[in-house]
C-alpha positions in Angstrom: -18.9 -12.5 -13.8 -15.3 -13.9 -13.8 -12.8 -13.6 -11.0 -10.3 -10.3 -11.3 -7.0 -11.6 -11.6 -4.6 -10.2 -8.9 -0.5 -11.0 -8.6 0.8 -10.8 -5.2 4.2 -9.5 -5.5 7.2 -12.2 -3.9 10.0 -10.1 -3.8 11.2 -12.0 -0.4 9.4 -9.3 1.7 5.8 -9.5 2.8 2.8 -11.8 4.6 2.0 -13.6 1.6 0.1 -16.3 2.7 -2.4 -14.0 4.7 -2.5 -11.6 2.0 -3.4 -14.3 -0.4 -5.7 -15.6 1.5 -7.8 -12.3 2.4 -7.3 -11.4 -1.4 -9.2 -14.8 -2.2 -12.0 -13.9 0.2 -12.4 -10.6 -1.6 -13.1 -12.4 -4.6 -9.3 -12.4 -6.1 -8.1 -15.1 -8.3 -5.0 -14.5 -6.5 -1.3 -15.9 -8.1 2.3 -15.4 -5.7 4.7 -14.5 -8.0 7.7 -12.9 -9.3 7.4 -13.5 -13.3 7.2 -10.2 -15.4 4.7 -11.4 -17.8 1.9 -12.9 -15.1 2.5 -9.4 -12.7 1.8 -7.1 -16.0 -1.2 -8.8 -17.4 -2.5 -9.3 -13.8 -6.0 -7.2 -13.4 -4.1 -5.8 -10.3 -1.1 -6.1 -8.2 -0.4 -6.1 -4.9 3.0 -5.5 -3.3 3.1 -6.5 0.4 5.8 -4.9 2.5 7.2 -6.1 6.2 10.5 -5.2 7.7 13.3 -2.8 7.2 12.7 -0.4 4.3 16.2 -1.0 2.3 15.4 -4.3 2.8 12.4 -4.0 1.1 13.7 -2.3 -1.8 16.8 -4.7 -1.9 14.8 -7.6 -2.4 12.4 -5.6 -4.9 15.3 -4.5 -7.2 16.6 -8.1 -7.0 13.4 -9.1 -9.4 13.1 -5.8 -11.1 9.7 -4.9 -8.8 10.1 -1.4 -9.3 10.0 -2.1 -13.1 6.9 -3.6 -12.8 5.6 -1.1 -10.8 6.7 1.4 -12.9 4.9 -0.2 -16.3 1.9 -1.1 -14.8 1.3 2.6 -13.5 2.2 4.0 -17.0 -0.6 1.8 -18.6 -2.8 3.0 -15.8 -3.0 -1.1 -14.3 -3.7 -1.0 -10.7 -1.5 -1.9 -8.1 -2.1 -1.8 -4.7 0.8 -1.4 -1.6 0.4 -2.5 1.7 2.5 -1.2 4.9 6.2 -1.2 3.7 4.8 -1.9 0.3 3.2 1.6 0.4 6.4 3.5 2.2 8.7 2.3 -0.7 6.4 4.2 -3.2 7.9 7.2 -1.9 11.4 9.0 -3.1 13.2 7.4 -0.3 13.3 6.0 3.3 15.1 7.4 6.5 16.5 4.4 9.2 19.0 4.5 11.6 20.4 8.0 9.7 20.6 5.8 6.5 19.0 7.2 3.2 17.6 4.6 0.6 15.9 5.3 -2.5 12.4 4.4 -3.6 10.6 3.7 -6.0 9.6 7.5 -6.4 5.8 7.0 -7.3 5.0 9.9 -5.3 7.5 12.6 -3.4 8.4 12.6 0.2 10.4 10.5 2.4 9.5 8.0 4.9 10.5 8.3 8.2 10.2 7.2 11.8 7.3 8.4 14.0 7.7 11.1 16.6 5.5 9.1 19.5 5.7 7.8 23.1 5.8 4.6 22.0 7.0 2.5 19.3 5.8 0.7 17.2 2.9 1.7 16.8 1.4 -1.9 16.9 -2.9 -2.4 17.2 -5.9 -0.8 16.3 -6.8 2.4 15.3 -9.2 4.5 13.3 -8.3 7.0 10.3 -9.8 10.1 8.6 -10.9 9.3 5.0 -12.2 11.3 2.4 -15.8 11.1 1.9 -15.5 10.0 -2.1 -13.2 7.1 -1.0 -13.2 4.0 -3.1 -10.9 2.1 -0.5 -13.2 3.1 2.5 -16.6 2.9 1.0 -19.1 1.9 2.9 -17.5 2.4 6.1 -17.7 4.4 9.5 -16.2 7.0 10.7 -15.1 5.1 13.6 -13.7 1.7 11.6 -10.6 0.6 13.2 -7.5 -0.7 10.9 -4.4 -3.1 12.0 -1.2 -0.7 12.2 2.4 -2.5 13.0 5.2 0.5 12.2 7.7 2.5 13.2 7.9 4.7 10.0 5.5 6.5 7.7 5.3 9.0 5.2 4.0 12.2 7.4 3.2 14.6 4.5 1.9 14.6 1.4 3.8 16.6 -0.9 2.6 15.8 -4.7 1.4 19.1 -6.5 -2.1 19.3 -7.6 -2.3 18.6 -11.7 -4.2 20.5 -14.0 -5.2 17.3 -15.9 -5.4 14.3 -13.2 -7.8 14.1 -10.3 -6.4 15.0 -7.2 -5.4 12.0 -4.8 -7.5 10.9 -2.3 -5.3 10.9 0.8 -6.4 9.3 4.4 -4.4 10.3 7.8 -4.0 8.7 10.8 -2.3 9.4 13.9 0.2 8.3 16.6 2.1 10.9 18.2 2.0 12.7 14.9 -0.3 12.8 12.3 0.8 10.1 8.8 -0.3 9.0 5.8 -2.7 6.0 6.3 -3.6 5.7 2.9 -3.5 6.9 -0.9 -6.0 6.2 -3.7 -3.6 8.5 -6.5 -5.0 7.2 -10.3 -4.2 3.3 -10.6 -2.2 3.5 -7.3 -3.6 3.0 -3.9 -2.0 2.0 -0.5 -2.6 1.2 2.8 0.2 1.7 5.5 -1.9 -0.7 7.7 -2.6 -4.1 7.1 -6.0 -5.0 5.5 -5.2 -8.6 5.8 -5.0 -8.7 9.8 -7.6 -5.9 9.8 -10.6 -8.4 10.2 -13.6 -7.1 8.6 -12.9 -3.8 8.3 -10.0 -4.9 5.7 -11.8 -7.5 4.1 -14.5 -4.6 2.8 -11.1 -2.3 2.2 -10.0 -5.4 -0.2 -13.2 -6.4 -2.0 -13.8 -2.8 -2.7 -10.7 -2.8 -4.0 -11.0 -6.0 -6.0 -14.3 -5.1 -7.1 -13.0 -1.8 -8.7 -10.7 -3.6 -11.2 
């Protein structure tokens, strides 16, 4: 069986070189780039995220990202977003009492968490459906790499008459958020799967494995 082909996004904002290497592990033939043509006929595509969301979606507009994005989910292609790559799949993103618009995949905003402390940086566990792709074959008690200040802390797309409904995974720190989305070709993981040891290295080969 031949290696699924996966683009890792360079948009100027993300842990590439981890990423591409935990991708490889999960079986990826994995390719860093920006270039329309390799990023649409990919197998699937991943869009890493670290930082500042307007910087994010600065540095995603500056190689037409969203575009991408945008085409590859109308075909029904995969793509997969990690941390700040999953927050800018939202409408927009609230910092410092400054609005910026994303890419609008799914409604809601992203904002910062309501906690004691912040970020919320280490280990935790999350609440997955039972039918999960991402988390199959997985405890209960698994714990996943968080590093964030922000989140999406409320899932707000409508149930559809002719789509299956999303598969949506909380966490929590100081409020419940949205650890996770498995929505038709889109998934996406606000932690990191690629510092998540392996707990993440399942998350990505089942991932890999279901392109």
């Amino acid at each position: 069986m031949s290696l699924r082909s996966v683009a890792l996004l360079d948009y100027g904002s993300g842990n590439l070189h981890s990423a591409e290497r935990a991708l490889v592990r999960a079986g990826a033939k994995v390719e860093v780039t920006a270039d329309h043509e390799v990023a649409l006929a990919a197998d699937g595509l991943v869009v890493p995220g670290v930082g500042a969301y307007a910087a994010c979606m600065a540095g995603l507009r500056k190689v037409r990202g969203e575009r991408i994005i945008g085409q590859r989910l109308a075909g029904g292609r995969p793509v997969l977003g990690i941390c700040v790559g999953m927050q800018i799949m939202f409408e927009r993103g609230v910092e410092f009492g400054v609005e910026t618009e994303g890419c609008a995949e799914w409604p809601g905003t992203v904002a910062r968490l309501t906690a004691p402390v912040l970020p919320h940086m280490g280990w935790n566990t999350v609440s997955a459906p039972q039918d999960s792709m991402l988390f199959a074959g997985m405890d209960a008690d698994t714990r996943f790499y968080f590093v964030h200040s922000y989140a999406a802390q409320a899932w707000e797309l409508p149930p559809g008459d002719h789509f299956a409904a999303p598969k949506v995974t909380w966490a929590e720190h100081g409020v419940p958020f949205l650890a996770a989305v498995e929505n038709g070709a889109l998934s996406a993981t606000q932690f990191h799967p690629e510092k998540s040891g392996d707990a993440g290295a399942q998350l990505l080969r089942n991932w890999v494995q279901s392109l």
